[in-house]
N, C-alpha and C positions, 0 to 999 in steps of 0.2 A: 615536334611531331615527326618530323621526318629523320632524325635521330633513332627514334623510338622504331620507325617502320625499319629502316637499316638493321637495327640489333636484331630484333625478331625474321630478318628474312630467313635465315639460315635455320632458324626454330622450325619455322612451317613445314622442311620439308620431312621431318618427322611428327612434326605436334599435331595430329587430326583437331583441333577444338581450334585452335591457331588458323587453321585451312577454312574454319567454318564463319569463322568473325571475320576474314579478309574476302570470303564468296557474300557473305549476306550484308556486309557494311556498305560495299560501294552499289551494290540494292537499293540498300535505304539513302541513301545520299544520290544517287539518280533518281530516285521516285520524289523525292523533296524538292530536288532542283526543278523535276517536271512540273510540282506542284504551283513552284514559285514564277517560272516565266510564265504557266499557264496563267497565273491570276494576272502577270502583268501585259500579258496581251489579252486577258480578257477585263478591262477597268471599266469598257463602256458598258458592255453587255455585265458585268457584276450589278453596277449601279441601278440597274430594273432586277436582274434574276433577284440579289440579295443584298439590297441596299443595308440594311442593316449589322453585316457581317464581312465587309468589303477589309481589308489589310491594305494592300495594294494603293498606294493615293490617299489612305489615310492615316493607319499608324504605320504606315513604313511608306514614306519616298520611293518613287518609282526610280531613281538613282539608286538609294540603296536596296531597293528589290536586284536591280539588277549586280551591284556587289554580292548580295548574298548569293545569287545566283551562279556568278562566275566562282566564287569558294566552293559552294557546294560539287558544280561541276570537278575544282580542280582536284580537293581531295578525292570524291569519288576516283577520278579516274587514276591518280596515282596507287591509293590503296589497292584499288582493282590489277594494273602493273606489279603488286608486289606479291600478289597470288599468281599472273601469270599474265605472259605477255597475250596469250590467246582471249582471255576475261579481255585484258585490257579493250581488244577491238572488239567484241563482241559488245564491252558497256559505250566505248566511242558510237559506234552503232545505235544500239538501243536509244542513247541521248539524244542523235542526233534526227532521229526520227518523231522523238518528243515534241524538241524545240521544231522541227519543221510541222506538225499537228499545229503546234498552239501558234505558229505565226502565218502557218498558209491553209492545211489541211482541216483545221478543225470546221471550219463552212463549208466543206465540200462532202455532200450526202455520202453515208458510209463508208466510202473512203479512209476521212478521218475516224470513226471510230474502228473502221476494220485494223488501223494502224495501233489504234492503244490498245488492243487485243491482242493483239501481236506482242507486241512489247511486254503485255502481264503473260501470257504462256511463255515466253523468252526468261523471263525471271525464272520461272519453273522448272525451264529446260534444259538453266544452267546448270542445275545441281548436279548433271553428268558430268563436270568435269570433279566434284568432289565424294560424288558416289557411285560404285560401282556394282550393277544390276546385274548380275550375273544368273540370275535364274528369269526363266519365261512368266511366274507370275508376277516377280519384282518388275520385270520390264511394262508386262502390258499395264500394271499397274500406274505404273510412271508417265506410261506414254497417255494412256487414259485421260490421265489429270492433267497434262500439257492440253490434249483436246478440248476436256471440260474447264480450263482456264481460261483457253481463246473463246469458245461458246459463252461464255457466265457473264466473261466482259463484255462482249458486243452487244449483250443483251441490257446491261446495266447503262452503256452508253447509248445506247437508244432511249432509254428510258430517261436519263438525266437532260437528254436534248430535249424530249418532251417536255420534264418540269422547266427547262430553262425556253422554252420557244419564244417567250416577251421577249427578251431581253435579247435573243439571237437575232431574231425580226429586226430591232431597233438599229441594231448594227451593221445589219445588211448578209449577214450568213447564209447562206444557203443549206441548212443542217436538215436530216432525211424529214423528218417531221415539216420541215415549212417547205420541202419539194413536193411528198409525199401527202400529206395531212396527217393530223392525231391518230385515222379511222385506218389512212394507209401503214401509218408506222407501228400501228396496234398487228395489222396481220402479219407486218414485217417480223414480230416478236412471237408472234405466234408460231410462225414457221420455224422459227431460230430455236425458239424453245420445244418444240418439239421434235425436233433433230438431236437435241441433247436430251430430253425426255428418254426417245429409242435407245442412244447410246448408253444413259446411265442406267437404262433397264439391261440392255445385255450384256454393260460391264458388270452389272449386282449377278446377273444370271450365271455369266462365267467362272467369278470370282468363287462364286457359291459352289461350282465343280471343280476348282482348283483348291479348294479349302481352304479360302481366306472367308471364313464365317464371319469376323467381323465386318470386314471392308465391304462385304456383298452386302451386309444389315444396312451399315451405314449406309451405303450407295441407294439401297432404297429409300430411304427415310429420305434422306436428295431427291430421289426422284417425284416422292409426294409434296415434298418442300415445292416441287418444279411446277405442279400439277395446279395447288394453291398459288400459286403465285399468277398462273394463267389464270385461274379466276376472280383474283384482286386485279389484275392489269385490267380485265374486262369492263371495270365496273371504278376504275379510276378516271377522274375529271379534272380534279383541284392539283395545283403546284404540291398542295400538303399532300396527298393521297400519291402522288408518285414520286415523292421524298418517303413516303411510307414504302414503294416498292420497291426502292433504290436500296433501304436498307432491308429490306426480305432477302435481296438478293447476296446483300453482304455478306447474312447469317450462311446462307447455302455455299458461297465462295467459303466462309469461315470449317463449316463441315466437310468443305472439299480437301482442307489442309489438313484437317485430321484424318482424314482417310488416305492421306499419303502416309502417316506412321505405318500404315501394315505394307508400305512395298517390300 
């Protein structure tokens, strides 16, 4: 492996596709590693949210979670070093904010989710160092989406704290929902979603005068996406009914990426 990174450094500094596997790899390989200490600090609280679907303790050792862990980590962050020493601290960063969420911040009402917010617009925001935005609609374009990354996520983690509140409870969390109530964390969502509501209305509105005709269409359809989602959240109760909004939300985050093809 490390063979292979050495031959191709000198590649990157011409090969744009080269540039784009070395910015989006150690991505995927931070967001995996994320996924894996979060499961292994979260075993008690799994074992009530999704007894059925648990990894962590049962096909994998929590010894070898934490192997996979430490690999995942290391290649991330070497590959991320052989795009640039700047990635390099920005993903040390990013990771290290991860693992502090899943061992101390995840219990602490929005804090912890303000922090995985953070983290998914930071993926987004890396793309400046491999794209360069040189016109006003490509930028506010860009910057937009960094905004509606952090808004999509804080809302999706509110929402997953709600589906997961047994098991949080059990464990002794303090997540917004068991500070706040179900009734508090709903208006919490409301607010949040409606501050991205306003945005995605007059990013579609501007867009639409800059003549990005697609991006403004899109951006609407988001925005009604946003509207329904406000009133499926209204009228959710069940752990399944906000696994059903947790995945609305995806689909909207998933439309968000496509309307980054028109920066």
């Amino acid at each position: 492996m490390f063979v292979v990174l050495f031959k191709y450094k000198d590649e990157l500094a011409t090969n744009y596709w080269f540039h784009a596997i070395f910015l989006i790899l150690p991505a995927v390989l931070s967001a995996a590693a994320g996924y894996v200490v979060n499961d292994i600090f979260d075993i008690e609280t799994d074992k009530v949210n999704k007894p059925s679907s648990c990894i962590v303790g049962h096909s994998l050792s929590v010894k070898s979670a934490w192997i996979l862990y430490a690999i995942l980590t290391v290649l991330s962050l070497v590959v991320s070093y052989f795009f640039s020493q700047q990635y390099a601290i920005i993903n040390v960063s990013i990771m290290g904010l991860l693992y502090l969420y899943a061992a101390k911040l995840k219990g602490m009402p929005l804090i912890g989710n303000m922090v995985v917010a953070l983290c998914s617009a930071a993926v987004v925001a890396i793309c400046v160092l491999l794209i360069a935005f040189d016109t006003k609609p490509a930028i506010m374009n860009f910057t937009g989406y960094i905004i509606f990354s952090f808004f999509i996520s804080l809302i999706r983690e509110l929402v997953k704290d709600m589906q997961d509140v047994d098991g949080d409870l059990a464990a002794g969390l303090k997540t917004y929902p068991i500070v706040a109530g179900i009734k508090g964390t709903k208006i919490m969502i409301y607010i949040i979603t409606g501050i991205e509501i306003m945005l995605c209305g007059l990013y579609s509105f501007l867009s639409w005068g800059l003549d990005l005709y697609a991006g403004s269409v899109l951006m609407g359809i988001i925005t009604l996406g946003l509207l329904y989602f406000i009133n499926h959240i209204s009228k959710t109760k069940s752990k399944e009914e906000y696994g059903a909004s947790s995945k609305l939300l995806k689909y909207i985050m998933f439309a968000g990426v496509i309307n980054l093809i028109f920066a």
